[in-house]
C-alpha positions, 0 to 999 in steps of 0.5 A: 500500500502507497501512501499519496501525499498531496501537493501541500505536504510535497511542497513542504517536503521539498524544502529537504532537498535543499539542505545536507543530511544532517539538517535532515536527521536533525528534522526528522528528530523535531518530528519525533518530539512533535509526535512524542509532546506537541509542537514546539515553536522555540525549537522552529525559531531556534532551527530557522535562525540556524539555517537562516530561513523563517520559523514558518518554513521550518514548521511546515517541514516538521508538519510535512514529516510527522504527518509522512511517519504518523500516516505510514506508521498507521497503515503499517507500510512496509518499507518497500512502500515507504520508499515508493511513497516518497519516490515522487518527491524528488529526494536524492538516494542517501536523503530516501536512505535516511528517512526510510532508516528513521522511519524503520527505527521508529514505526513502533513507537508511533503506533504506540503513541498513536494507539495512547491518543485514540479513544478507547471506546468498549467494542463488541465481543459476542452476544447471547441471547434466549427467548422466553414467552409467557403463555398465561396469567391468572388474570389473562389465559391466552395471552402470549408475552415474547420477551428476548433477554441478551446478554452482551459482551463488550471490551477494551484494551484492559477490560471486559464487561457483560451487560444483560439486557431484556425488551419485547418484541415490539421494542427488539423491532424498533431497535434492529431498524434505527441500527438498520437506519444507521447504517444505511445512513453510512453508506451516504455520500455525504457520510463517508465524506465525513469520514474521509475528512476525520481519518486524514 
C-alpha cells in the first residue's frame, strides 16, 4: 500500500532537498518530539535562525514529516512502500536512505503513541441471547408475552464487561431498524465524506 501525499505536504517536503543530511536527521528528530509532546515553536525559531530561513518554513517541514511517519506508521507500510511513497518527491538516494532508516527505527513507537491518543471506546465481543414467552396469567389465559433477554459482551484494551439486557418484541423491532437506519445512513455520500475528512 502507497501512501499519496498531496501537493501541500510535497511542497513542504521539498524544502529537504535543499539542505545536507544532517539538517535532515536533525528534522526528522523535531518530528519525533512533535509526535512524542506537541509542537514546539522555540525549537522552529531556534532551527530557522540556524539555517537562516523563517520559523514558518521550518514548521511546515516538521508538519510535512510527522504527518509522512504518523500516516505510514498507521497503515503499517512496509518499507518497500515507504520508499515508493516518497519516490515522487524528488529526494536524492542517501536523503530516501535516511528517512526510510528513521522511519524503520521508529514505526513502533508511533503506533504506540498513536494507539495512547485514540479513544478507547468498549467494542463488541459476542452476544447471547434466549427467548422466553409467557403463555398465561391468572388474570389473562391466552395471552402470549415474547420477551428476548441478551446478554452482551463488550471490551477494551484492559477490560471486559457483560451487560444483560431484556425488551419485547415490539421494542427488539424498533431497535434492529434505527441500527438498520444507521447504517444505511453510512453508506451516504455525504457520510463517508465525513469520514474521509476525520481519518486524514
Amino acid at each position: 500500500m502507497l501512501l499519496l501525499l498531496e501537493d501541500e505536504h510535497k511542497e513542504h517536503l521539498e524544502f529537504l532537498t535543499s539542505v545536507d543530511l544532517e539538517v535532515v536527521k536533525e528534522f526528522c528528530r523535531i518530528a519525533m518530539e512533535f509526535i512524542r509532546k506537541g509542537p514546539n515553536l522555540k525549537v522552529y525559531h531556534t532551527a530557522a535562525q540556524k539555517l537562516d530561513v523563517n520559523a514558518e518554513a521550518v514548521q511546515h517541514v516538521v508538519e510535512g514529516l510527522m504527518y509522512l511517519l504518523t500516516e505510514c506508521a498507521k497503515l503499517m507500510i512496509s518499507e518497500i512502500d515507504f520508499q515508493d511513497s516518497i519516490m515522487t518527491l524528488g529526494f536524492q538516494e542517501d536523503l530516501k536512505q535516511q528517512l526510510v532508516q528513521f522511519y524503520l527505527e521508529n514505526r513502533k513507537e508511533i503506533r504506540a503513541i498513536l494507539c495512547k491518543m485514540s479513544m478507547d471506546l468498549p467494542h463488541y465481543h459476542n452476544l447471547e441471547w434466549r427467548l422466553d414467552v409467557q403463555l398465561a396469567s391468572r388474570s389473562l389465559r391466552h395471552h402470549i408475552t415474547p420477551i428476548v433477554t441478551m446478554k452482551l459482551h463488550t471490551g477494551d484494551c484492559e477490560t471486559k464487561e457483560v451487560t444483560v439486557l431484556q425488551t419485547d418484541a415490539v421494542n427488539l423491532l424498533h431497535l434492529t431498524q434505527t441500527l438498520q437506519q444507521a447504517l444505511d445512513e453510512m453508506k451516504s455520500s455525504h457520510c463517508r465524506r465525513i469520514v474521509r475528512n476525520i481519518n486524514k
